[in-house]
KETI-15167 format. One line per 5 residues: number of its first residue (from 1); their letters; for each residue x, y, z of N, C-alpha, C. Coordinates in steps of 0.1 Angstrom, whole numbers. Example, Ala and Ser with C-alpha at 12.3 -4.5 7.8 and 13.67 -1.06 7.14 Angstrom:
BEGIN
1> as> 132:-57:78:123:-45:78:132:-33:78  128:-22:71:137:-11:71:129:0:79
This chain:
BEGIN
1> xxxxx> 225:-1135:-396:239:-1139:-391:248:-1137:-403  263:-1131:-403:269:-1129:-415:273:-1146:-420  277:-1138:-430:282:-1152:-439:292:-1158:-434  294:-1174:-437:304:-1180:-434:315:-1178:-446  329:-1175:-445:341:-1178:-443:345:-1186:-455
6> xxxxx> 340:-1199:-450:344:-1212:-458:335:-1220:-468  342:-1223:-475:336:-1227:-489:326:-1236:-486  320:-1242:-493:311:-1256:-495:321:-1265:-500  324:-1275:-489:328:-1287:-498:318:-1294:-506  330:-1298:-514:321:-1311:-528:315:-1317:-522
11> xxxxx> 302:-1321:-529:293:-1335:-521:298:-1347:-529  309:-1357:-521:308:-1370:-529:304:-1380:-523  296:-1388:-533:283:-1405:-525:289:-1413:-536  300:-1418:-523:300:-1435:-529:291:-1445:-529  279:-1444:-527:266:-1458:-524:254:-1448:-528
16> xxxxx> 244:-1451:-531:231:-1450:-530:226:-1446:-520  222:-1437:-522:213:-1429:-504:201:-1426:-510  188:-1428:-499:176:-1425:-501:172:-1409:-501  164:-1407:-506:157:-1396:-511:158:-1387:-497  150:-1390:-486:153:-1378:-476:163:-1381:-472
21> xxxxx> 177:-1387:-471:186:-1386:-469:196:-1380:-481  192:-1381:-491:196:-1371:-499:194:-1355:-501  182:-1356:-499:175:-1342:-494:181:-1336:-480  185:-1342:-476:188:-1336:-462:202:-1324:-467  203:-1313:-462:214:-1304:-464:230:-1310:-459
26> xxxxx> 238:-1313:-464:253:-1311:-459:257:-1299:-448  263:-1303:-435:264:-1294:-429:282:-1287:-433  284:-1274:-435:295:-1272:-438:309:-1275:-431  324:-1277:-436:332:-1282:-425:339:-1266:-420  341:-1264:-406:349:-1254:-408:359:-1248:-408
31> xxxxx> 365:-1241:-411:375:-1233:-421:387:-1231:-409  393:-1245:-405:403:-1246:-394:411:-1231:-392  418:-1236:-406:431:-1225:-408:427:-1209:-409  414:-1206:-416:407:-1189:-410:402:-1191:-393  398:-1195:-391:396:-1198:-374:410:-1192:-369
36> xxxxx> 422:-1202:-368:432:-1202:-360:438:-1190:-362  437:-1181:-381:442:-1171:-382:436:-1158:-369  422:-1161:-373:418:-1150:-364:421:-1147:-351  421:-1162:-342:420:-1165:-333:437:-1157:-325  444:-1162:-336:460:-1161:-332:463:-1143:-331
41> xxxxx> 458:-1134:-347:455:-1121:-346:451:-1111:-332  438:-1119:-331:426:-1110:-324:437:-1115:-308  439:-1125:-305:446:-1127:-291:457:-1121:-295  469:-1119:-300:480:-1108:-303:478:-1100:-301  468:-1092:-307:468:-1078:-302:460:-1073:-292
46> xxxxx> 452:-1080:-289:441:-1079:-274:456:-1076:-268  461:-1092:-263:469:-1098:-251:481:-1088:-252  485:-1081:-262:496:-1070:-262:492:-1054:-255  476:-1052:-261:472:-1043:-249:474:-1046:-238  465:-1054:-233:467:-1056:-222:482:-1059:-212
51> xxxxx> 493:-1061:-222:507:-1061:-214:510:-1048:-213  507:-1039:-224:508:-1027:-220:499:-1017:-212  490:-1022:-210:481:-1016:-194:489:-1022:-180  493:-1034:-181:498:-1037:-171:511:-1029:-166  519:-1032:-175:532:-1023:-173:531:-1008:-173
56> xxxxx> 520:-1003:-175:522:-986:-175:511:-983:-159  512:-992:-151:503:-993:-139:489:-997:-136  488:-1007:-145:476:-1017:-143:463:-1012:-144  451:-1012:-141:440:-1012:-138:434:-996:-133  448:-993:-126:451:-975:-119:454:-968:-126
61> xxxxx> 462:-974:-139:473:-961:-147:457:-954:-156  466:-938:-158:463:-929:-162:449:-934:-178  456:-945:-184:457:-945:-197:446:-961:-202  445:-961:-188:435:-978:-187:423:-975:-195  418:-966:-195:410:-966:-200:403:-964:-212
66> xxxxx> 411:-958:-220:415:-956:-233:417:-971:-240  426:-972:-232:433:-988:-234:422:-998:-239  418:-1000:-226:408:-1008:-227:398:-1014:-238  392:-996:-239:379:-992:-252:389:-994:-267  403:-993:-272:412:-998:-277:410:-1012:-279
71> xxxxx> 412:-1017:-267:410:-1032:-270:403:-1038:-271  386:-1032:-270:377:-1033:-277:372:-1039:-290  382:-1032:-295:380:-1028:-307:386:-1038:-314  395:-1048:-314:406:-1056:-317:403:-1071:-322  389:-1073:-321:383:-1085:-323:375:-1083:-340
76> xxxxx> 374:-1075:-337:365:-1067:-350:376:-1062:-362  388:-1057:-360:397:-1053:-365:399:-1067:-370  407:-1073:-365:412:-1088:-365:403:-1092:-377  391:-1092:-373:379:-1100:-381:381:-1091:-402  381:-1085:-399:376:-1071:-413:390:-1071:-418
81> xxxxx> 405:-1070:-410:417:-1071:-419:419:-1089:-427  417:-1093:-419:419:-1107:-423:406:-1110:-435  391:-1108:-432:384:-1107:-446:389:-1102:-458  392:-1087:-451:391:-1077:-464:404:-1081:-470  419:-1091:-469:426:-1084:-471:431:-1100:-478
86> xxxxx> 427:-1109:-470:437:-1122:-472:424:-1133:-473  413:-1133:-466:402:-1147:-471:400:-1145:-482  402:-1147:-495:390:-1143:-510:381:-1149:-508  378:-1158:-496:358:-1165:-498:353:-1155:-490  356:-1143:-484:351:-1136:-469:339:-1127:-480
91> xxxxx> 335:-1124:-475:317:-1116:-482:325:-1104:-483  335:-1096:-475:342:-1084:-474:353:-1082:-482  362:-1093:-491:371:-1093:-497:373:-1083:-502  383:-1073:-506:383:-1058:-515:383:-1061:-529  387:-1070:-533:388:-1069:-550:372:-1076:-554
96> xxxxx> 363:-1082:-543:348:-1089:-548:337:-1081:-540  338:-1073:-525:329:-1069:-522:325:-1053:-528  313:-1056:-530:311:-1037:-539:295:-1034:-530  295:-1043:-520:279:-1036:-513:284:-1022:-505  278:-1012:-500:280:-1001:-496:288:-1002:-483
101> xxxxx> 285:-1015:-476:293:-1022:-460:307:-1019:-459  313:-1020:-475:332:-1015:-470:330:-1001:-468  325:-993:-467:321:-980:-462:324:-979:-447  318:-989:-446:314:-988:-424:328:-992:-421  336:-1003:-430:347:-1010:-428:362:-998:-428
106> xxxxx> 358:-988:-442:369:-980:-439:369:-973:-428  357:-967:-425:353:-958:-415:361:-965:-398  357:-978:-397:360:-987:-389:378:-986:-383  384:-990:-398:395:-992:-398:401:-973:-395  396:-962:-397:403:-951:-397:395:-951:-380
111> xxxxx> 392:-953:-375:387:-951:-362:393:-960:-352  398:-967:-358:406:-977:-346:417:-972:-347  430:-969:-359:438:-963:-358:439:-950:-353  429:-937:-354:427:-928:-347:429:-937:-330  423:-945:-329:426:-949:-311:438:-954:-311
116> xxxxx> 449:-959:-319:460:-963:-313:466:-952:-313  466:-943:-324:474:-929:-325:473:-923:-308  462:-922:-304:458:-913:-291:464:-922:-276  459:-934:-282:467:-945:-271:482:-940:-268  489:-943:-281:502:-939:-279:510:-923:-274
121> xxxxx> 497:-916:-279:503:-904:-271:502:-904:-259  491:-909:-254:486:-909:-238:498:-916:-231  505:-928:-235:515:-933:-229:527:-927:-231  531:-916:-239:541:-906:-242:540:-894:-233  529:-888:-236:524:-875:-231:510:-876:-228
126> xxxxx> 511:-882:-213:497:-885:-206:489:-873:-209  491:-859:-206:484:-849:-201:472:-849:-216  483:-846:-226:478:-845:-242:471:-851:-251  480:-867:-242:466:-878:-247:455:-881:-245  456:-879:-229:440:-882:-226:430:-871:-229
131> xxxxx> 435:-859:-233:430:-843:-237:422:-845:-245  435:-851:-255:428:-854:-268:420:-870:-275  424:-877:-261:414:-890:-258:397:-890:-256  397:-875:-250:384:-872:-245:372:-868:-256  379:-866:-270:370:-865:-278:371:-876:-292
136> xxxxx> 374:-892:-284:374:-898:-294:360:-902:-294  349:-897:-286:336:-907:-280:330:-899:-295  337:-889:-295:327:-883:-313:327:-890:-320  340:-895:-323:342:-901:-332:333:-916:-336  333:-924:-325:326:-934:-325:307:-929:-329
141> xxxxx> 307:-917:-320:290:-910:-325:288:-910:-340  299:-902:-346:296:-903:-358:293:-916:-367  300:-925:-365:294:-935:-368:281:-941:-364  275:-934:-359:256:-939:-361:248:-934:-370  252:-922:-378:245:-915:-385:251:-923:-400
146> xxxxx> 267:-924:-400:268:-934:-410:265:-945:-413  258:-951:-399:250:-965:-403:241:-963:-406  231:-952:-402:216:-945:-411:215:-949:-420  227:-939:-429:229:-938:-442:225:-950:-445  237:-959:-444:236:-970:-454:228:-983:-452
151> xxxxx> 218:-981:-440:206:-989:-442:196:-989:-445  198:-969:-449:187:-967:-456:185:-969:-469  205:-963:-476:205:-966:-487:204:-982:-491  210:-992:-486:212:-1000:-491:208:-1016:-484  198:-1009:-474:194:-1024:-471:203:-1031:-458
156> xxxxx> 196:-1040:-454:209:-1045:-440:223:-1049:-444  215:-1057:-455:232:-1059:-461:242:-1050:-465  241:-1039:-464:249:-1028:-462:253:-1023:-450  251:-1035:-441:256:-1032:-427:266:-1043:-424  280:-1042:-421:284:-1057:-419:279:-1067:-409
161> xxxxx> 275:-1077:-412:273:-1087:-403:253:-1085:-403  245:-1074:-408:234:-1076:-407:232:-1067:-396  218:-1060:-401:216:-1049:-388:208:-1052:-377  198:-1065:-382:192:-1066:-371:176:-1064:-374  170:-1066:-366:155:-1064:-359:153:-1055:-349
166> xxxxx> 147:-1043:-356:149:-1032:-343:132:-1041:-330  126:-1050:-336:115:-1054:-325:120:-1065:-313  139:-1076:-322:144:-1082:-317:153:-1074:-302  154:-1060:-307:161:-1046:-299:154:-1046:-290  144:-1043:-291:132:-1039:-280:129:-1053:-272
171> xxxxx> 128:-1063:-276:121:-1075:-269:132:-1083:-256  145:-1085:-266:155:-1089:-258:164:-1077:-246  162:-1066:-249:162:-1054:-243:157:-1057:-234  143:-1058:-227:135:-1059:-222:133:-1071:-209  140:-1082:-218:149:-1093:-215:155:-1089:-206
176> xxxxx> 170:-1086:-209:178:-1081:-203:176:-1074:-189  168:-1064:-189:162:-1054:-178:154:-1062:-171  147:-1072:-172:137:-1080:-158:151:-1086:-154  159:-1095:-161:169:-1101:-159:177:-1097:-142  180:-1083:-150:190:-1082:-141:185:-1072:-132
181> xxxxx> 172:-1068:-133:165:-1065:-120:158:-1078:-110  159:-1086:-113:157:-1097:-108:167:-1107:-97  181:-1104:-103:194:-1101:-96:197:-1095:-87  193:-1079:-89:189:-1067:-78:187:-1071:-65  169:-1075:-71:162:-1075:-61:164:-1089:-49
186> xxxxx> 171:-1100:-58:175:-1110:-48:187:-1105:-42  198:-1096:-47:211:-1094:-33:205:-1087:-23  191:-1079:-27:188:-1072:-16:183:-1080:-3  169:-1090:-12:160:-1099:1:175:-1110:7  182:-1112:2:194:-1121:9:204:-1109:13
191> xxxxx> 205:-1103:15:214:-1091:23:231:-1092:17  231:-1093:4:240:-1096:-3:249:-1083:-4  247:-1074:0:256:-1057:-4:246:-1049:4  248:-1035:-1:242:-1024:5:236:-1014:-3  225:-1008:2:221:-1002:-6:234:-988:-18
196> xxxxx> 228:-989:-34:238:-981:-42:237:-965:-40  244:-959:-48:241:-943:-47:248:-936:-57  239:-934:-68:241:-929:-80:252:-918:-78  253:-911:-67:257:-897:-68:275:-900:-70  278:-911:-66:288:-916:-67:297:-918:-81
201> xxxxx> 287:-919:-90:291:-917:-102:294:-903:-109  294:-891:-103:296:-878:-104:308:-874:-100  313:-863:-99:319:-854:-93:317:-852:-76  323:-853:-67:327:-848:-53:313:-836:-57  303:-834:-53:293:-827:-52:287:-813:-56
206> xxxxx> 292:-826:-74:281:-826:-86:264:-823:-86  262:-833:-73:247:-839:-75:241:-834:-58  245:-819:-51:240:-822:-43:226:-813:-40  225:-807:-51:213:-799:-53:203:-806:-64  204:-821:-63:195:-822:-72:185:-837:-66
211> xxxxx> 174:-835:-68:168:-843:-57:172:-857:-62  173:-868:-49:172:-880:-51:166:-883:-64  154:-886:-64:147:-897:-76:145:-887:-87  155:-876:-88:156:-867:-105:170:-877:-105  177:-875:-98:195:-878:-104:193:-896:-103
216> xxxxx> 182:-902:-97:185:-918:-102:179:-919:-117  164:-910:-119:160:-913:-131:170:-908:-148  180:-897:-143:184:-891:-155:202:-899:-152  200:-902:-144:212:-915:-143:210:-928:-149  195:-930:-144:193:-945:-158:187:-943:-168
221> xxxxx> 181:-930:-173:186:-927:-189:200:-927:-194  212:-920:-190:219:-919:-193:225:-928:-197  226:-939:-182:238:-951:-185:231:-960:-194  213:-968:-192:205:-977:-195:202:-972:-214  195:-962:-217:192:-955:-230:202:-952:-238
226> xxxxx> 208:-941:-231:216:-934:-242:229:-941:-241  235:-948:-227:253:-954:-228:249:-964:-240  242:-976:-241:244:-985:-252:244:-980:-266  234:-969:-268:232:-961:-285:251:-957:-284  255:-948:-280:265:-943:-277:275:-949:-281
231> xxxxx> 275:-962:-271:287:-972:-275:287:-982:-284  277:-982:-294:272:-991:-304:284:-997:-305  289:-987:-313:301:-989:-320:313:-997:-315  316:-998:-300:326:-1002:-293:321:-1013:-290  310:-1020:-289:301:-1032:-283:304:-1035:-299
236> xxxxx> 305:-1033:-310:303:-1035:-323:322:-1039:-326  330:-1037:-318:345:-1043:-318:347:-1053:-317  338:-1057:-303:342:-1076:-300:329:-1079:-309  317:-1076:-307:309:-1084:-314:308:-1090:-332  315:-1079:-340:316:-1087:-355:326:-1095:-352
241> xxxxx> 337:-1096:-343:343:-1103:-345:343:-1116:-335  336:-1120:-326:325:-1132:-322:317:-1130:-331  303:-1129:-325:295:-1134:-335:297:-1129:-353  296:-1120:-357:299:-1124:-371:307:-1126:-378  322:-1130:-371:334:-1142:-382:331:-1155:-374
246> xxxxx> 334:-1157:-359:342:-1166:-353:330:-1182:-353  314:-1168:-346:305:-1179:-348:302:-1182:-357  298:-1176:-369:297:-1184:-386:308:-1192:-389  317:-1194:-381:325:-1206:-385:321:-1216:-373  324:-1217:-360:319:-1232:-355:307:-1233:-354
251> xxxxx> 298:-1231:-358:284:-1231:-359:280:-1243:-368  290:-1245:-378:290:-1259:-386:293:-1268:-375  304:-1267:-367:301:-1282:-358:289:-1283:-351  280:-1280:-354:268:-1275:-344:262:-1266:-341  252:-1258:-340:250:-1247:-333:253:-1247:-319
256> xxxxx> 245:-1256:-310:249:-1257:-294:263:-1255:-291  274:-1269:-297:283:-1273:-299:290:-1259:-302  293:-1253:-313:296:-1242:-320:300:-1232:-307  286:-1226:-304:284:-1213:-300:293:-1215:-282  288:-1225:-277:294:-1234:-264:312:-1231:-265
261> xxxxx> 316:-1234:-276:331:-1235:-279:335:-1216:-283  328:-1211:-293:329:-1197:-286:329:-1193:-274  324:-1193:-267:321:-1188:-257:332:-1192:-244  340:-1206:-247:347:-1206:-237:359:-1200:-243  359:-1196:-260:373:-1189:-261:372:-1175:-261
266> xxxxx> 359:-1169:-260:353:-1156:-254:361:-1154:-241  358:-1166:-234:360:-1161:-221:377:-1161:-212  385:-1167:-224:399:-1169:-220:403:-1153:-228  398:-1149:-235:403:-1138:-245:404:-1127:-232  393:-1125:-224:394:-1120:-213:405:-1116:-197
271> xxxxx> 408:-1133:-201:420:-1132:-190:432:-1128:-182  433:-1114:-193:448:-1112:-183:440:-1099:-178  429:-1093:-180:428:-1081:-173:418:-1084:-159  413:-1101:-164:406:-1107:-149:418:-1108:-139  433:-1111:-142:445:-1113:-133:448:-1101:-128
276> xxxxx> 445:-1087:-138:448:-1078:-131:440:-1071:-121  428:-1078:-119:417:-1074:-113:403:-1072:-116  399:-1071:-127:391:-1067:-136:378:-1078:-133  368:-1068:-133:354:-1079:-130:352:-1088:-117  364:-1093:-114:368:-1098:-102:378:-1099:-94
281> xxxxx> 376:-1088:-86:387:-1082:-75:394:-1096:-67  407:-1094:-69:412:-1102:-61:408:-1119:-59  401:-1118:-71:406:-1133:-75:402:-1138:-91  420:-1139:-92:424:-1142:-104:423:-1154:-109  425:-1167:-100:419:-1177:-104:405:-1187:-108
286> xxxxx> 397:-1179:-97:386:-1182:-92:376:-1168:-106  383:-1162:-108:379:-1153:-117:381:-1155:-131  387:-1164:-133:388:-1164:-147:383:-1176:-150  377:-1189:-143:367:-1198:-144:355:-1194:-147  353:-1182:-137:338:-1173:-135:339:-1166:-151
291> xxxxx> 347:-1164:-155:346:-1153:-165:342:-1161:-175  348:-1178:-178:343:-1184:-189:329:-1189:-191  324:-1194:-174:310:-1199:-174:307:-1181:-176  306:-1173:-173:299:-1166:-178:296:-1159:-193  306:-1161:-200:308:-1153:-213:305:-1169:-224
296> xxxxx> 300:-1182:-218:296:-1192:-222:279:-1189:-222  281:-1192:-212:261:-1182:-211:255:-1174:-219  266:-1163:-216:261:-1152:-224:263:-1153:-244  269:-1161:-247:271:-1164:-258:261:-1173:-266  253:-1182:-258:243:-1187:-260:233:-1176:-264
301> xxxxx> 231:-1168:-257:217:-1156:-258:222:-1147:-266  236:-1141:-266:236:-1135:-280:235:-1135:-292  240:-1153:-294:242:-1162:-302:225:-1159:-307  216:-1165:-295:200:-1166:-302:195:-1155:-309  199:-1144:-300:194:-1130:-307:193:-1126:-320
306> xxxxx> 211:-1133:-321:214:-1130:-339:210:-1140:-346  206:-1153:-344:198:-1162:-351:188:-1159:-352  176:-1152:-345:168:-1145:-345:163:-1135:-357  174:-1128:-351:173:-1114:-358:176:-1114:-372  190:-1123:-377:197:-1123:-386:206:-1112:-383
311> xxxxx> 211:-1107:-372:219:-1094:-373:229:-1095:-360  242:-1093:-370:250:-1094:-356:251:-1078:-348  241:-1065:-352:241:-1050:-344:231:-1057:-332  227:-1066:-339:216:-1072:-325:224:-1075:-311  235:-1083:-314:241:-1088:-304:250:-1074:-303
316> xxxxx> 258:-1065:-307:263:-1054:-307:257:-1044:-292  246:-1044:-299:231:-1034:-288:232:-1047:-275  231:-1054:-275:223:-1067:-265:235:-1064:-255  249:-1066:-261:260:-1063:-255:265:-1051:-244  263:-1042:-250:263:-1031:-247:251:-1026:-234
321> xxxxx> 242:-1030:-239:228:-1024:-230:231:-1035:-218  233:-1050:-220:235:-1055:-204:244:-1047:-198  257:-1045:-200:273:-1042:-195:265:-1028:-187  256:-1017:-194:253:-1005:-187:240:-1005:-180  231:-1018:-181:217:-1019:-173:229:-1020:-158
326> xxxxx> 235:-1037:-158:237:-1043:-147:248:-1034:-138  256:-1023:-146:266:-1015:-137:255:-1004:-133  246:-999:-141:237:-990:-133:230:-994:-123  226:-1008:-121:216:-1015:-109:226:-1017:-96  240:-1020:-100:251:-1024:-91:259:-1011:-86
331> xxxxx> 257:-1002:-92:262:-988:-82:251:-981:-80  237:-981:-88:229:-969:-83:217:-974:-74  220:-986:-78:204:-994:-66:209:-1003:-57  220:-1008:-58:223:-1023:-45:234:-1026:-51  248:-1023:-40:257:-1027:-45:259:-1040:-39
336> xxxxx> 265:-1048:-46:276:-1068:-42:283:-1059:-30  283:-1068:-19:294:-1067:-10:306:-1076:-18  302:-1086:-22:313:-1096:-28:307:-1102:-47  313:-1093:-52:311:-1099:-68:310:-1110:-71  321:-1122:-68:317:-1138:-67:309:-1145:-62
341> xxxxx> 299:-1137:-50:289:-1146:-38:277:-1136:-42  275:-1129:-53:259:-1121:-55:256:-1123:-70  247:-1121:-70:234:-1122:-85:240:-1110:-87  251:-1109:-99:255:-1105:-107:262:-1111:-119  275:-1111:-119:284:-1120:-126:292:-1135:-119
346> xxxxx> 285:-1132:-101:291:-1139:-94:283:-1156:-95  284:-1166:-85:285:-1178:-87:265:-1176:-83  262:-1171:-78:248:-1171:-78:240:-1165:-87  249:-1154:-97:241:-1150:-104:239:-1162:-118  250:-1167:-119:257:-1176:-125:247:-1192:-130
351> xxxxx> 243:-1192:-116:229:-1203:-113:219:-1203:-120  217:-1187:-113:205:-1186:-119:200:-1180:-134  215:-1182:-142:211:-1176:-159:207:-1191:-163  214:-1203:-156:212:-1215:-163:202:-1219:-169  191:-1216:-162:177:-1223:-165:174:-1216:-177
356> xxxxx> 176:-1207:-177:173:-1194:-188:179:-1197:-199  191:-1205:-200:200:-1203:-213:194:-1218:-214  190:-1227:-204:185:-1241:-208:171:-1243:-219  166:-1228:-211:148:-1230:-219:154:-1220:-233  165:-1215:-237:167:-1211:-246:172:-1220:-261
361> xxxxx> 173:-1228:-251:181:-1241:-258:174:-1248:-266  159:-1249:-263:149:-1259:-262:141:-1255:-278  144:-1241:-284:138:-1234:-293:144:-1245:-310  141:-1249:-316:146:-1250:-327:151:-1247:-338  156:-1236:-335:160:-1228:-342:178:-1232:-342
366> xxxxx> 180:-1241:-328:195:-1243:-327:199:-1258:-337  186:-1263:-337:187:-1281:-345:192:-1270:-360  190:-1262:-368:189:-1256:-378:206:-1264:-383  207:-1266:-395:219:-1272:-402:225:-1253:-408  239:-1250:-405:246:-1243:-409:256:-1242:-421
């Protein structure tokens, strides 16, 4: 997990304390005023995209999409300008950090601005932006080879936030995929939607010379294998900036506690594009409750991963690989008739993570002092 933010307060003992009570660790306090900065940044400029997707035609316009993968990016930015620029306790500070990591961070920072440059044209000169929108996915490629580099040169801690456990990759991966085939297969035995059809995801008759079970199999390579490698980088936007600023700070009030209060401001960070429709069609109120229990949940198990692992790329990948398992199971194998009433993101799927995040709970690894 990356480092915390905030200093060590002083230990001061007015009385005599016993030996394992002295022994016991100080849990740290956390670092209010970097919290609120982040908090106030990273919602500014999310919640400003998002006014600007609204007003340029919502969820429909030309340019949503761009947008969007922009806004992405915004939690992470938020997280790395405020380290690198104004914390001096942040691990990334510019005048104290010299590990190879501000590398990934310049890279970072010239890649986000490359997307607002393109954003802005697209909302000027749709045709040109999106033209030249269409080859920012290089851009983000390229940065996998530069993560190579520097975990080979330099060890994980040449990755911000920690790279991870490539066995944690594979195991919770794995996770993930019974998970949400497990989902699947209950909307189907409860008649919850209809059967999916990959071909849908193509071109008007892209796919119609290619047999059924070739175009599902090289459909869930695509979206399942290669969409998460792909999008590392963009799953790597929100995630350093949850898990490796926001949870290494409330993690001192607790881990459970901590990650629990993440998670419900995870899930408000989401809210104006749940109003515009997003994840839950046509219902905006009832949708943005759903969005907190769910990004509560889900913050618990990313949370573990990276406790785990010690790597917030863990949660990065974990991220990324559900969002393209469960849209590939939900268009290409059994679609929700109704998103809120199916084992998906809806109130049944919702049920049934509980038990899951309960026996997750149960590990000791969450008692751990931060």
């Amino acid at each position: 997990m990356a480092q915390s933010y905030s200093a060590k307060p002083e230990q001061v003992l007015s009385r005599p304390v016993s030996v394992p009570e002295a022994a016991k660790p100080l849990r740290e306090a956390v670092n209010w005023p970097h919290v609120w900065a982040y908090i106030g940044l990273s919602f500014g400029l999310t919640w400003l995209i998002d006014l600007v997707i609204y007003l340029n035609g919502g969820l429909a316009g030309p340019s949503t999409k761009l947008l969007m993968q922009f806004m992405m990016l915004m939690p992470a930015f938020s997280a790395m300008l405020l380290g690198m620029f104004f914390f001096k306790e942040s691990p990334i500070y510019h005048k104290t950090n010299r590990t190879a990591s501000r590398w990934f961070i310049y890279y970072f920072f010239f890649m986000t601005f490359a997307f607002l440059a393109v954003a802005v044209l697209s909302l000027v000169q749709p045709a040109q932006g999106l033209a030249i929108g269409s080859y920012l996915g290089l851009l983000t490629i390229i940065g996998l080879p530069l993560l190579l580099v520097l975990r080979w040169r330099g060890g994980p801690q040449a990755l911000p936030g920690g790279g991870g456990s490539w066995r944690i990759w594979l195991l919770y991966g794995l996770g993930v995929v019974l998970f949400c085939a497990l989902e699947t297969l209950l909307n189907y035995v409860f008649k919850l939607g209809q059967p999916g059809n990959p071909a849908t995801l193509y071109p008007a008759g892209a796919t119609a010379s290619i047999p059924p079970m070739v175009l599902m199999a090289s459909t869930a390579f695509n979206m399942v294998v290669v969409g998460p490698l792909l999008g590392l980088i963009i799953s790597f936007g929100e995630e350093y900036g949850w898990r490796g600023f926001l949870q290494s700070e409330l993690v001192h009030l607790g881990r459970i506690r901590g990650v629990g209060l993440l998670g419900v401001i995870w899930g408000i960070w989401h809210w104006p594009v749940i109003w515009m429709g997003y994840n839950y069609p046509g219902q905006p109120l009832l949708g943005s409750l759903l969005m907190v229990v769910f990004t509560v949940l889900l913050a618990y198990f990313l949370a573990y991963a990276v406790f785990k692992s010690k790597g917030v790329w863990t949660a990065a990948y974990l991220h990324g690989f559900f969002n393209q398992t469960l849209a590939f199971l939900m268009v290409a194998v059994f679609t929700p008739a109704s998103i809120v009433m199916s084992f998906s993101i809806g109130i049944p799927g919702l049920l049934l993570a509980v038990p899951v995040i309960l026996l997750i709970l149960r590990d000791p690894i969450w008692k751990q002092t931060d």
